[in-house]
C-alpha positions as CSV (number, residue, x, y, z in Angstrom):
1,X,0.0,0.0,0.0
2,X,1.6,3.2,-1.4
3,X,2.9,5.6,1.7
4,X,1.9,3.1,4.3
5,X,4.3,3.9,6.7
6,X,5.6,1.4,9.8
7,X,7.4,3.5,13.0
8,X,11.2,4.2,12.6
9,X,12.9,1.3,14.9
10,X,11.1,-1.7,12.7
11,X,13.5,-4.6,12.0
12,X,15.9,-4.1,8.8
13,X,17.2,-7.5,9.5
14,X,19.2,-8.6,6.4
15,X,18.1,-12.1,5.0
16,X,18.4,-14.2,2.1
17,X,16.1,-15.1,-0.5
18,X,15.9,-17.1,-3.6
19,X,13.3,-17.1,-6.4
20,X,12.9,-19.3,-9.6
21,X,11.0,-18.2,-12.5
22,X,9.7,-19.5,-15.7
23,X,12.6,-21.4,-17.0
24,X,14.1,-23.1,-13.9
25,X,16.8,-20.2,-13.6
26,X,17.7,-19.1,-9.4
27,X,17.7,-15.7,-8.7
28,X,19.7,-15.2,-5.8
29,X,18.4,-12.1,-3.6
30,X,18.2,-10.2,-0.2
31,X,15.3,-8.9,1.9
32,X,15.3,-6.6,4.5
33,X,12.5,-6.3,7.5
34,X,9.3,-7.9,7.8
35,X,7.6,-9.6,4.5
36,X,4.0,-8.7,6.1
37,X,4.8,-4.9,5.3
38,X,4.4,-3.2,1.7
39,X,7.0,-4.4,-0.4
40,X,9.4,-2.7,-2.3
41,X,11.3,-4.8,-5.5
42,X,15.0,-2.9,-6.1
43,X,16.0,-3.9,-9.7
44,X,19.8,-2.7,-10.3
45,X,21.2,-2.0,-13.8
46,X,23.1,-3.7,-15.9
47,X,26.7,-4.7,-14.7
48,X,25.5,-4.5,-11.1
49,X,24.7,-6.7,-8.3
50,X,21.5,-6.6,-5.5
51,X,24.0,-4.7,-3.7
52,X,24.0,-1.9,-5.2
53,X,21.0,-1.3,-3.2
54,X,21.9,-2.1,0.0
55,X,22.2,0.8,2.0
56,X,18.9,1.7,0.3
57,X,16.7,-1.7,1.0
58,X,17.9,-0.6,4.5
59,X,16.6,3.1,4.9
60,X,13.4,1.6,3.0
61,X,13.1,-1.4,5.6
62,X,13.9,1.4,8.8
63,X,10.5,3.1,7.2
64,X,8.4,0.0,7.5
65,X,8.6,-1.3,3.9
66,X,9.4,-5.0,3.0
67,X,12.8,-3.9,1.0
68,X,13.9,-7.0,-1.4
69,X,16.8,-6.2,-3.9
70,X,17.5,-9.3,-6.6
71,X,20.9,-10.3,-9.0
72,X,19.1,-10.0,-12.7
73,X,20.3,-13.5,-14.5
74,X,23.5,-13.8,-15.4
75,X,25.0,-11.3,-12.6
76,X,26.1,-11.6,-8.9
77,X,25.0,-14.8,-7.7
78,X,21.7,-16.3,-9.7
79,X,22.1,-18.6,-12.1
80,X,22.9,-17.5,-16.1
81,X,20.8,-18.3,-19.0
82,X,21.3,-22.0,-20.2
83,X,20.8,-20.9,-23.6
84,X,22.9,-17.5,-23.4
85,X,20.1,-15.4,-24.1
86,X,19.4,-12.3,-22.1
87,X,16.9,-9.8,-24.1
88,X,15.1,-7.4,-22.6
89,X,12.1,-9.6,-22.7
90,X,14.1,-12.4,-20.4
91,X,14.7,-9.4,-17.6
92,X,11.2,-7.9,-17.9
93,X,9.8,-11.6,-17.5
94,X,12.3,-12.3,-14.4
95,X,10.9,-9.4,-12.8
96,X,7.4,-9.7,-13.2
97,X,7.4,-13.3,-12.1
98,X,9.8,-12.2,-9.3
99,X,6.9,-9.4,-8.0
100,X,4.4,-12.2,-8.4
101,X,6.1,-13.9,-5.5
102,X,5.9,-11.3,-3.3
103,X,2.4,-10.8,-0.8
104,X,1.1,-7.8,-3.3
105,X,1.9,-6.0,-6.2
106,X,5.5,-3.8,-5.0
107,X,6.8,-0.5,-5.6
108,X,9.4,-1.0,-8.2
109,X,12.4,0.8,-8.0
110,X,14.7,-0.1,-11.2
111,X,18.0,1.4,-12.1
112,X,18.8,1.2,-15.9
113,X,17.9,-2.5,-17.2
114,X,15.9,-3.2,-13.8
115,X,13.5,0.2,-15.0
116,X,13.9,-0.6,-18.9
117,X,12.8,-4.3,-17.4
118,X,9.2,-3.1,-15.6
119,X,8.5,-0.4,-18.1
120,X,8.0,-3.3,-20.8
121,X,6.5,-5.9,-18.3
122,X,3.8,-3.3,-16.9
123,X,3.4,-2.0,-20.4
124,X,2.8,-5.7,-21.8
125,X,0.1,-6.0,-19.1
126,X,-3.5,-5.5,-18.5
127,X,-2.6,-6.1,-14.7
128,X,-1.0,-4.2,-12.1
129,X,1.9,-5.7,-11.9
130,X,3.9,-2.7,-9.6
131,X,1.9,-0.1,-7.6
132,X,4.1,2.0,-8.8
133,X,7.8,2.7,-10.4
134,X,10.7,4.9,-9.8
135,X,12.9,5.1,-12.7
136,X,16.3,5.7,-11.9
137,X,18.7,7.0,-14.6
138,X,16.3,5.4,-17.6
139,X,12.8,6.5,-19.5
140,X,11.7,5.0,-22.4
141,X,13.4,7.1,-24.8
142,X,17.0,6.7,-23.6
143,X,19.9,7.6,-25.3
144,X,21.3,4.4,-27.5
145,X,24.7,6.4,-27.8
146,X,24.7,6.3,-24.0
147,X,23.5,2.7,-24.0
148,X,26.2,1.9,-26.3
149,X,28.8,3.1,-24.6
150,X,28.4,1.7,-21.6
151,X,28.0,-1.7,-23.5
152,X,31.4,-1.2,-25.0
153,X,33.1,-0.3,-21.6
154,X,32.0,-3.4,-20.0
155,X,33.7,-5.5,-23.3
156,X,36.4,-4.0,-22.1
157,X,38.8,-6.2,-20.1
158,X,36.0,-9.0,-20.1
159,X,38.6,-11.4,-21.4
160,X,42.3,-10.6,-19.2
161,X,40.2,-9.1,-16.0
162,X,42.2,-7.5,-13.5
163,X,45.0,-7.9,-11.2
164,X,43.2,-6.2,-8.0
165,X,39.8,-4.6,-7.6
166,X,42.2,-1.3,-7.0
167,X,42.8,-1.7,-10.6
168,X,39.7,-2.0,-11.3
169,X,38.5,0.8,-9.7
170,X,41.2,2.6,-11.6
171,X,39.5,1.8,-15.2
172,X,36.1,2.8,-13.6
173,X,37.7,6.2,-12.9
174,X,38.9,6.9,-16.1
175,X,35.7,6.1,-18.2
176,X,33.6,7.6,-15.7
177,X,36.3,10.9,-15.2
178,X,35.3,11.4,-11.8
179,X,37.2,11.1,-8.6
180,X,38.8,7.2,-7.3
181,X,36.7,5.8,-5.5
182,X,38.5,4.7,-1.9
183,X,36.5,2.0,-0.5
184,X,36.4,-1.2,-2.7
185,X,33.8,-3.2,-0.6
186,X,30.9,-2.8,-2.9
187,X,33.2,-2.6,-6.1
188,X,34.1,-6.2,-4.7
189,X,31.2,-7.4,-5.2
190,X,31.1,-7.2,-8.9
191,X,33.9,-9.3,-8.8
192,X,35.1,-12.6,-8.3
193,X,39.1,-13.8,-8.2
194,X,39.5,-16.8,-10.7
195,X,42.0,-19.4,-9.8
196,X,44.9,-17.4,-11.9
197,X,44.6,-14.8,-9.7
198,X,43.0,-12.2,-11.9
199,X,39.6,-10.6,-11.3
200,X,37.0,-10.8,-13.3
201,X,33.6,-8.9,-13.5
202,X,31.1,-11.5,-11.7
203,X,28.4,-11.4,-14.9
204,X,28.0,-13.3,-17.8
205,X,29.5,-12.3,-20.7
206,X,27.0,-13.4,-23.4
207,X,25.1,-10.6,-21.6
208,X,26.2,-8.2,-24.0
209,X,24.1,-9.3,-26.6
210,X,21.7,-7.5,-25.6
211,X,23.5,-4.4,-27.7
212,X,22.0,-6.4,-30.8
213,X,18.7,-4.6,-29.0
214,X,19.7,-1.2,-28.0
215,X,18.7,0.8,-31.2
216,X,15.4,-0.5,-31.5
217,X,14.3,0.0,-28.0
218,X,13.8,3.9,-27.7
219,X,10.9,4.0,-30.6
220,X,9.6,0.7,-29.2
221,X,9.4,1.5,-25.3
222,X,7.8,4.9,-25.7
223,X,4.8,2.9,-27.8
224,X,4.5,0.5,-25.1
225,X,4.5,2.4,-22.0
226,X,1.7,4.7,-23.3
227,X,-1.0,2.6,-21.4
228,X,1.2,3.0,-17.9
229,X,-1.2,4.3,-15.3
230,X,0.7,3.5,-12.3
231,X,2.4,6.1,-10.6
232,X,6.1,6.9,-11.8
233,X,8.9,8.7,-10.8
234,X,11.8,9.5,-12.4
235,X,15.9,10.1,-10.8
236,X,18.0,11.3,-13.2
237,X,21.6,11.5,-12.5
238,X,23.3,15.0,-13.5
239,X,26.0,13.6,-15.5
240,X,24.2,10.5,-17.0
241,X,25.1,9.1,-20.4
242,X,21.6,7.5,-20.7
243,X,18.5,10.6,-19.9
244,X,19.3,13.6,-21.2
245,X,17.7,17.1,-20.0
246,X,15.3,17.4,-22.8
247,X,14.6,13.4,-22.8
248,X,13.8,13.6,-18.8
């Protein structure tokens, strides 16, 4: 129930979940409080992990919501596509039958490919599949040059990896041109140490076939969100590559 509101102080207790959908895939996630409380599905972007919303799912969970953040197929720690396919279709279908497990229809909050995901699902739907959405850095007429160019940074080192995550961090750096970032827990995350010693973004790399989409999707997403009537808000990042002003 939109802006149902539980007493600061209620549990943000951390604990693990895991949901299968349609074609036997796991997808590994995290709640935080009490499931009997409005829910709140936190759908990160591409590249990512559930924990990129971590510090969030807590504040949201501290407010009385049921916060649960999930790793999209093929990242963190659910299970990849048996058949290497990961269109926009696979992520919007993950999500909606991820919601359906919940106790009602959640607020969804989806960064990048977790928005792009419940913008198609609710816009394929005559049901209410999300009481509402917040978009966060992603409407239906993103930019594919932004889209791109992301894609094309994470080809980048996908095959040699990296000798620490303090390297890592240093390629980040340079693409993004903004300041080092000092604390590599959470960049940690997106990574795993393979038995050469290298690390290696923790994702699937066949997952950047879903480029072979990108130029379509703008002209196709605006046509079928028209029929949205949930709720939506949109975050937009200053410096992003993917909403311009005049798209926001």
């Amino acid at each position: 129930m939109i802006g149902r509101y539980y007493p600061v102080g209620t549990s943000v207790d951390k604990h693990s979940l895991q949901f299968s959908v349609d074609d036997g895939v796991l997808i590994a996630a995290d709640g935080w409080g009490d499931p009997v409380h409005p829910p709140v599905l936190l759908s990160h972007g591409g590249g990512q992990t559930r924990h990129a919303w971590g510090s969030t799912a807590r504040a949201l969970a501290a407010q009385g919501w049921y916060a649960v953040a999930y790793d999209h197929r093929g990242h963190g720690d659910s299970g990849w596509s048996p058949d290497g396919q990961y269109s926009i279709e696979v992520f919007a279908r993950d999500q909606q039958a991820i919601a359906a497990q919940l106790s009602q229809a959640p607020v969804l909050v989806g960064a990048s490919l977790g928005g792009m995901s419940a913008l198609l699902a609710q816009g394929r739907s005559r049901e209410a599949l999300y009481a509402a959405l917040v978009l966060v850095d992603i409407t239906p007429n993103m930019s594919v040059s932004g889209a791109m160019n992301i894609l094309r940074f994470m080809g980048t080192h996908i095959d040699e990896g990296f000798a620490s995550p303090a390297e890592a961090a240093d390629v980040i750096a340079h693409y993004t041109g903004r300041p080092r970032r000092q604390n590599l827990d959470g960049l940690s995350k997106n990574l795993r140490q393979r038995g050469d010693g290298r690390y290696y973004w923790h994702w699937d790399p066949k997952f950047l076939r879903l480029g072979e989409q990108v130029s379509a999707m703008p002209e196709r997403m605006v046509d079928i969100t028209r029929g949205i009537r949930q709720p939506i808000l949109l975050v937009r990042g200053r410096l992003s590559e993917l909403v311009s002003e005049a798209a926001a």
